[in-house]
C-alpha positions as protocol buffer text, in pm:
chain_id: "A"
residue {
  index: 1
  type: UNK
  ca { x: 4835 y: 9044 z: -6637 }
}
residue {
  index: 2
  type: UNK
  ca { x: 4963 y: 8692 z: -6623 }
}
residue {
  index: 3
  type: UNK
  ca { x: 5209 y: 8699 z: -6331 }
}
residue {
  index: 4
  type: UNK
  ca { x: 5326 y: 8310 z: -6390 }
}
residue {
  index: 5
  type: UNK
  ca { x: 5490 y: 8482 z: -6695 }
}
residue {
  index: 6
  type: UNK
  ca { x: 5776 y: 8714 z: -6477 }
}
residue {
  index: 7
  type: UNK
  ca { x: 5776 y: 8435 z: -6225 }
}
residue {
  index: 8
  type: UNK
  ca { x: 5857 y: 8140 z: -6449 }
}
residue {
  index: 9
  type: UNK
  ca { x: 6142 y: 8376 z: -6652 }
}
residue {
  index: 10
  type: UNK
  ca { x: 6305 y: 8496 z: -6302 }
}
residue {
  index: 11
  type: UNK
  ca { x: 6237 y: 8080 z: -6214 }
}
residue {
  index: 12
  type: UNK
  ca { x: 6467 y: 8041 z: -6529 }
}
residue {
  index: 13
  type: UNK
  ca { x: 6703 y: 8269 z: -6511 }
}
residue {
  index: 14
  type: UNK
  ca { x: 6757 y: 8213 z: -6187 }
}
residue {
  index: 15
  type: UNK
  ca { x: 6822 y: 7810 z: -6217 }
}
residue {
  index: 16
  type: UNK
  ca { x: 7037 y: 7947 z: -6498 }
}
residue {
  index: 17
  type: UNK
  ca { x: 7272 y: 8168 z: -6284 }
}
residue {
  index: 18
  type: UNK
  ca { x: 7271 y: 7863 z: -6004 }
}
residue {
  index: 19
  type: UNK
  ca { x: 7372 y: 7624 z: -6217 }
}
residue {
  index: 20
  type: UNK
  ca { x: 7661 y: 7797 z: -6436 }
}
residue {
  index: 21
  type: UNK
  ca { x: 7811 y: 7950 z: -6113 }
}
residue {
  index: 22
  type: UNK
  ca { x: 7825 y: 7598 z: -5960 }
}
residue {
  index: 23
  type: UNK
  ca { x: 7986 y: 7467 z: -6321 }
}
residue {
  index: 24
  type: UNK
  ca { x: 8255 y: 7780 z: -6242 }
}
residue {
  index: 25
  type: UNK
  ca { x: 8324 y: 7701 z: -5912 }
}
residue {
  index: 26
  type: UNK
  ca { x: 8360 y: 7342 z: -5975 }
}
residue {
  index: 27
  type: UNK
  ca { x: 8615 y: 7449 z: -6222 }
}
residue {
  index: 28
  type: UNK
  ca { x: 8831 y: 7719 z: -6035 }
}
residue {
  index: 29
  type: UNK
  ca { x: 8816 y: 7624 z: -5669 }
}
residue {
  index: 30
  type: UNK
  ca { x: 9004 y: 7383 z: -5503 }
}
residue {
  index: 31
  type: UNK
  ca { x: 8842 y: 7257 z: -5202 }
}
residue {
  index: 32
  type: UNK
  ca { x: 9159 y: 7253 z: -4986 }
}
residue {
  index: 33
  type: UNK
  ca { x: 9281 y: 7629 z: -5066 }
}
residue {
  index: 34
  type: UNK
  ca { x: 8981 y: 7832 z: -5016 }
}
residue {
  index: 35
  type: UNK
  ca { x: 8999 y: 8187 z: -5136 }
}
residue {
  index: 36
  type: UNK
  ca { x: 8948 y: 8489 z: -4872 }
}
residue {
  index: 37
  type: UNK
  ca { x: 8753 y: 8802 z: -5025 }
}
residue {
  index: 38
  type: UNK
  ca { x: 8660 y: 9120 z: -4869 }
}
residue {
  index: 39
  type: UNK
  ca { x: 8935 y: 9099 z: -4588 }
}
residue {
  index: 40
  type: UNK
  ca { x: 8723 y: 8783 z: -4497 }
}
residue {
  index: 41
  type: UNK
  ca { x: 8437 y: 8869 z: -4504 }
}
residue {
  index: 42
  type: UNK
  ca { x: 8341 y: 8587 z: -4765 }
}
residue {
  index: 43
  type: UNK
  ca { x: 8540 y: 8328 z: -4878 }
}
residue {
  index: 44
  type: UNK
  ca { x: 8503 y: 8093 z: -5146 }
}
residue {
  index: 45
  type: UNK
  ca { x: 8514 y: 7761 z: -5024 }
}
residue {
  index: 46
  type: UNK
  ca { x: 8410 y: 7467 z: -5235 }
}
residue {
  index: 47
  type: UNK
  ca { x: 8201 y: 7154 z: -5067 }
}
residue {
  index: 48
  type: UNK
  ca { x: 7979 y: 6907 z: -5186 }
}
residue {
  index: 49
  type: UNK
  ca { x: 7690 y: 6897 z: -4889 }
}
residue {
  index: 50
  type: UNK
  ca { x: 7459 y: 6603 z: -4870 }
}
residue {
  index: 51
  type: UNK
  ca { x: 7270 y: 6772 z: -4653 }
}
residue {
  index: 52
  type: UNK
  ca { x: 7022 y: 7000 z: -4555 }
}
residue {
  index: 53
  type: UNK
  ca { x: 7109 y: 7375 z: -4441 }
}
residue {
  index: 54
  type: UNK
  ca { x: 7412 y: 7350 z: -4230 }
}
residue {
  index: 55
  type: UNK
  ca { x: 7464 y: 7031 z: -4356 }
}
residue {
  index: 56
  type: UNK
  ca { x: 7176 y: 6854 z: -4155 }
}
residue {
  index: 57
  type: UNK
  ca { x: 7031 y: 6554 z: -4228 }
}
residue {
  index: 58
  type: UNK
  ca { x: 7335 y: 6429 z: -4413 }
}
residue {
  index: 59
  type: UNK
  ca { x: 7169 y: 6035 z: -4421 }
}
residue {
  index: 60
  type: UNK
  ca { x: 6907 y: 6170 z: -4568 }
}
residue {
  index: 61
  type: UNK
  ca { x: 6961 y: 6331 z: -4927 }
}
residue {
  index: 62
  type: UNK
  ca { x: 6661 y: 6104 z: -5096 }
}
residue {
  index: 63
  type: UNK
  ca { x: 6464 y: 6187 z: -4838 }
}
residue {
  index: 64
  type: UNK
  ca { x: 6582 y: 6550 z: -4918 }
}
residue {
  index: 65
  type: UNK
  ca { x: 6555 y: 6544 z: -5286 }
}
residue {
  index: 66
  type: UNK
  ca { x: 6144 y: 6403 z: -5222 }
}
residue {
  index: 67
  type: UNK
  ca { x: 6048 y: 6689 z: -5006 }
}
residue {
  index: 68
  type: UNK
  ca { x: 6222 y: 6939 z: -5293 }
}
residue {
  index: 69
  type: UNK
  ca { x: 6007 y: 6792 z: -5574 }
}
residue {
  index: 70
  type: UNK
  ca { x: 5734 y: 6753 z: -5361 }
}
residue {
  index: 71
  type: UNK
  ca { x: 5791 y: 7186 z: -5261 }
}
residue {
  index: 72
  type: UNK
  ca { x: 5867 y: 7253 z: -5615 }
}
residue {
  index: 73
  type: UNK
  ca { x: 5545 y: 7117 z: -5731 }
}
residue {
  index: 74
  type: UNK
  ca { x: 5385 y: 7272 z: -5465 }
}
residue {
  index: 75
  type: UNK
  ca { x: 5516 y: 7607 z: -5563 }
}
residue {
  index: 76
  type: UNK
  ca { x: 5499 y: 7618 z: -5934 }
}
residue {
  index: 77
  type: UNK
  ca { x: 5170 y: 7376 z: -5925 }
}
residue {
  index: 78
  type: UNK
  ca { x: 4975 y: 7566 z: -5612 }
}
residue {
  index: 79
  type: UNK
  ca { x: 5132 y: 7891 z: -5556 }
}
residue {
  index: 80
  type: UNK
  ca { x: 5206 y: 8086 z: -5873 }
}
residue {
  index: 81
  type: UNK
  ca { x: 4922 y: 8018 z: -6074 }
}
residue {
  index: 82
  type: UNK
  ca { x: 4747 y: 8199 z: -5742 }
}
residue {
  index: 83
  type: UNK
  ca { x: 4996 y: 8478 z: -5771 }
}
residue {
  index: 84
  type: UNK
  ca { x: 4786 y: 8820 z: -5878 }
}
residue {
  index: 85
  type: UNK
  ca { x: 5055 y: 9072 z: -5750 }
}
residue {
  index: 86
  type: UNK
  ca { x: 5431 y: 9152 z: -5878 }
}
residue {
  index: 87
  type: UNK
  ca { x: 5601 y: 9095 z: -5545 }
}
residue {
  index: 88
  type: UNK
  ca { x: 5429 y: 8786 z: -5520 }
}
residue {
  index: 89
  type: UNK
  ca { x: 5535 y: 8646 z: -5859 }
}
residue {
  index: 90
  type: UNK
  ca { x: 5856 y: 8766 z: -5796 }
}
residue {
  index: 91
  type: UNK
  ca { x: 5891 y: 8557 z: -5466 }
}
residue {
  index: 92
  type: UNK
  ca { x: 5758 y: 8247 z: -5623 }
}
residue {
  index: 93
  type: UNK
  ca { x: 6002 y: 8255 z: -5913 }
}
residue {
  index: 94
  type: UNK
  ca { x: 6295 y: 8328 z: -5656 }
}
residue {
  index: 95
  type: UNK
  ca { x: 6158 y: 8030 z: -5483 }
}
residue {
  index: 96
  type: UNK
  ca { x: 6138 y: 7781 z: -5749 }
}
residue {
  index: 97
  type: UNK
  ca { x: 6485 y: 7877 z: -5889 }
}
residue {
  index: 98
  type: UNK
  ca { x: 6643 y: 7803 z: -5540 }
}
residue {
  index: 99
  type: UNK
  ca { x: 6467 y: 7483 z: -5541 }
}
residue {
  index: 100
  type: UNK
  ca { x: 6501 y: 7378 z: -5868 }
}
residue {
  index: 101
  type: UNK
  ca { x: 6912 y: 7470 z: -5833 }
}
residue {
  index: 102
  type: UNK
  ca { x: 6930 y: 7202 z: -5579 }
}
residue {
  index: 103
  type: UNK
  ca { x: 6724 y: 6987 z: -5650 }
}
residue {
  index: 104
  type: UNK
  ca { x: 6884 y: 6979 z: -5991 }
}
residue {
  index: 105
  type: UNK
  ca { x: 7209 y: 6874 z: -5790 }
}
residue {
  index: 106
  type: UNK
  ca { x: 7044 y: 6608 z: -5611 }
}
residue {
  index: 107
  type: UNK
  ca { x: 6914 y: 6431 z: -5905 }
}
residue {
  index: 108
  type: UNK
  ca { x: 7186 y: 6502 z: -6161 }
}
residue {
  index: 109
  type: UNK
  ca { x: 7544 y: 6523 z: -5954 }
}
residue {
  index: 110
  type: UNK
  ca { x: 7752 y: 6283 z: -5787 }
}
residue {
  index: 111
  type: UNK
  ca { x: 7789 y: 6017 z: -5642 }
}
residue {
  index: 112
  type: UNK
  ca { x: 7420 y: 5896 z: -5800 }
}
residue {
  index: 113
  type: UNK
  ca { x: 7025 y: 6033 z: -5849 }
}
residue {
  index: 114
  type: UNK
  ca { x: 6873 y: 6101 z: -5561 }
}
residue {
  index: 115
  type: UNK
  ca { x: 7186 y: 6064 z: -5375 }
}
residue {
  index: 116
  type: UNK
  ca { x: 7366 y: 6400 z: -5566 }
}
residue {
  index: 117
  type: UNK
  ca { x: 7556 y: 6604 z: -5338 }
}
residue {
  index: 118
  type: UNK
  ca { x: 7461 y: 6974 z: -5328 }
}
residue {
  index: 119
  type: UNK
  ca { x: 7764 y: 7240 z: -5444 }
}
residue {
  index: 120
  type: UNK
  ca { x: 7802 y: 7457 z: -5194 }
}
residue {
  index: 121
  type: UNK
  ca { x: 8097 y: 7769 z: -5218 }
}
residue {
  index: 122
  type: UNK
  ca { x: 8002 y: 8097 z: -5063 }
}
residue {
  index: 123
  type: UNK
  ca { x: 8147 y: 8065 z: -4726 }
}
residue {
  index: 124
  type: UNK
  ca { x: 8026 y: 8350 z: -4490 }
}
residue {
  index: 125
  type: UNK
  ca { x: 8206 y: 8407 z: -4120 }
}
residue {
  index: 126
  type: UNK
  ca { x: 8033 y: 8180 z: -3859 }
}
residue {
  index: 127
  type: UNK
  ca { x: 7768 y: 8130 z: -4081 }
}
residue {
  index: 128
  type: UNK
  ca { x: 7771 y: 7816 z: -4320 }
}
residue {
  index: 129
  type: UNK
  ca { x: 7852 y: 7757 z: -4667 }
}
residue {
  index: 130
  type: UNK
  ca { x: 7629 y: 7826 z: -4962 }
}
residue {
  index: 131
  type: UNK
  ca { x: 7545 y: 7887 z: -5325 }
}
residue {
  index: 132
  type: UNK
  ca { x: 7326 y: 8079 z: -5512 }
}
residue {
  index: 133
  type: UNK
  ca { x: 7006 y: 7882 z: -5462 }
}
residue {
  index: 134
  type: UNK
  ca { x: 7047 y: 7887 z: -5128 }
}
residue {
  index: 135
  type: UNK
  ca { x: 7058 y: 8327 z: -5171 }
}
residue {
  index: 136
  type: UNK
  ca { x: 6722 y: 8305 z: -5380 }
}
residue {
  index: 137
  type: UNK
  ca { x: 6551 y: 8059 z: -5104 }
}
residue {
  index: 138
  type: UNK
  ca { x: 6651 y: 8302 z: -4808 }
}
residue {
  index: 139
  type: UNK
  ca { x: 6539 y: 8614 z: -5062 }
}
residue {
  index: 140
  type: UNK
  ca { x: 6213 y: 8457 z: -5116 }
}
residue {
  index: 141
  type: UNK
  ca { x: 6168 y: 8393 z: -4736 }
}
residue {
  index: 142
  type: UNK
  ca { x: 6222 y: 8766 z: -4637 }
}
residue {
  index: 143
  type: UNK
  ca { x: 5975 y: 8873 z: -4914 }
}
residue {
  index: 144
  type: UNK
  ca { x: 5711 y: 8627 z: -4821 }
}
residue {
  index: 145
  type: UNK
  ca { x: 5755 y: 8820 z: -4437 }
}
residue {
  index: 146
  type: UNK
  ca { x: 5750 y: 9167 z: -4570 }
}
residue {
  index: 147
  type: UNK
  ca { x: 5463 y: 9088 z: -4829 }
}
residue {
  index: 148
  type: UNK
  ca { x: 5249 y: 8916 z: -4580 }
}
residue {
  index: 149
  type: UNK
  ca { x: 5321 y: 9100 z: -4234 }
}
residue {
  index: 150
  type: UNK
  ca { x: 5517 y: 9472 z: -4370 }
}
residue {
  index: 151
  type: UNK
  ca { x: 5260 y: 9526 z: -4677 }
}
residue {
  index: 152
  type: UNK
  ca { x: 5006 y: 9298 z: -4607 }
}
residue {
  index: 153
  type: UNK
  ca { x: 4933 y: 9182 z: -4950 }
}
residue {
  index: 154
  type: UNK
  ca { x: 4759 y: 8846 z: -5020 }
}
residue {
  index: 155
  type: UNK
  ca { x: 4855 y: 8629 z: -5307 }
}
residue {
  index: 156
  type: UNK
  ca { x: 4601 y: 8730 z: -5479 }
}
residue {
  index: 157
  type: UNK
  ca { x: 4690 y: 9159 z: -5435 }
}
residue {
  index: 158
  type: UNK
  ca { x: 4429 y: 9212 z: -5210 }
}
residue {
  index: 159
  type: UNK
  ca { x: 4530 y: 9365 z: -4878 }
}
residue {
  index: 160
  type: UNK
  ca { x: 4540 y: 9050 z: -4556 }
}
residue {
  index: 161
  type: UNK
  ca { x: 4266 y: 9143 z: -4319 }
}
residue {
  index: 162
  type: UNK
  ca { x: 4332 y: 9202 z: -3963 }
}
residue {
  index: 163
  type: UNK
  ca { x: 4285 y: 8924 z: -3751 }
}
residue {
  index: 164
  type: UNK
  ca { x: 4108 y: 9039 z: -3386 }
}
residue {
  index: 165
  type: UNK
  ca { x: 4221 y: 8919 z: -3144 }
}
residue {
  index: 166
  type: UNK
  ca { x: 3919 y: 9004 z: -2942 }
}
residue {
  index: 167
  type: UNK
  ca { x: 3572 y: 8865 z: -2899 }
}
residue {
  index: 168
  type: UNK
  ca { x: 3370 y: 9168 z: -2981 }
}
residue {
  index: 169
  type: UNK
  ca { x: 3268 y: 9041 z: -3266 }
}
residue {
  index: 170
  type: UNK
  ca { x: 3094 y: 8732 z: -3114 }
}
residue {
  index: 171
  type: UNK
  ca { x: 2754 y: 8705 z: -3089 }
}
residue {
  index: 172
  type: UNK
  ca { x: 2667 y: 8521 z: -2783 }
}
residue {
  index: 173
  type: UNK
  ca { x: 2323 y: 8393 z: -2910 }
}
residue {
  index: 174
  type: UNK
  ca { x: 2492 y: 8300 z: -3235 }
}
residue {
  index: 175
  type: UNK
  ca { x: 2454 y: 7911 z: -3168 }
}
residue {
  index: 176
  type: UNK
  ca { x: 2059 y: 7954 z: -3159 }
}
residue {
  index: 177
  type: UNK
  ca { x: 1978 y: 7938 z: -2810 }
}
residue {
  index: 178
  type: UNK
  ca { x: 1834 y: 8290 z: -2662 }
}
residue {
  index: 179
  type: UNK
  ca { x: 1999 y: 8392 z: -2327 }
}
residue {
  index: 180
  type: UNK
  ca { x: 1777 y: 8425 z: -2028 }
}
């Protein structure tokens, strides 16, 4: 099977769902009335963030928008065409849409390319605010932990081998000198 296929439509279709909820929040919220759901426990709350996560790294959105075109090339140019198990493509195209959603922002919003300030409108309690890309980075992340430690599934679908820690397995004339 050629898992770049499911990886590259979920890649799509997720870009796709970024990007038009951004174009509807940018349309019906109002950053200065945010909107309370679930008795608070979200709230819609419109920003443009320059930043990083948490808004870090706020003087340094080219600097940003390098390292996401240098990850998205890594991922879609390195890491899917690897990809020879379903919860693997599914993780890379999860990873590549979040990318690609703001990375898209970067390049293509205001207040210039390279400079584009990421939307941001899912507000969570304590927590900061984010959008949809930012969901299918942090989904990707807690596959990549249970496929690699929980299932222990390579990229390419063969089990991970176990790692001993201890040095039974060393042979202590192994460097050519006999002991005596």
């Amino acid at each position: 099977m050629r898992y770049w296929v499911p990886a590259a439509v979920i890649g799509v279709l997720g870009l796709t769902i970024d990007q038009v909820a951004k174009a509807v929040a940018l349309a019906n919220l109002d950053p200065q009335h945010p909107i309370p759901l679930l008795g608070g426990l979200v709230t819609l709350q419109l920003i443009g963030n320059p930043g990083a996560a948490f808004s870090m790294g706020e003087g340094f959105t080219a600097v940003l928008t390098c390292v996401a075109i240098a990850a998205l090339i890594a991922v879609v140019g390195w890491g899917i065409p690897r990809v020879r198990h379903m919860g693997w493509a599914v993780t890379g195209g999860l990873l590549a849409a979040g990318i690609a959603g703001n990375l898209w922002d970067r390049l293509f919003r205001p207040p210039a390319p390279f400079q584009g300030h990421v939307v941001d409108f899912i507000q969570l309690p304590y927590f900061a605010i984010l959008n949809i890309a930012d969901i299918f980075i942090t989904s990707a992340a807690v596959l990549v932990v249970w496929l690699s430690m929980i299932t222990k599934v390579g990229l390419d679908g063969a089990p991970v081998s176990q790692q001993s820690d201890s040095h039974d397995d060393v042979d202590p004339d192994a460097d050519g000198t006999a002991g005596g």
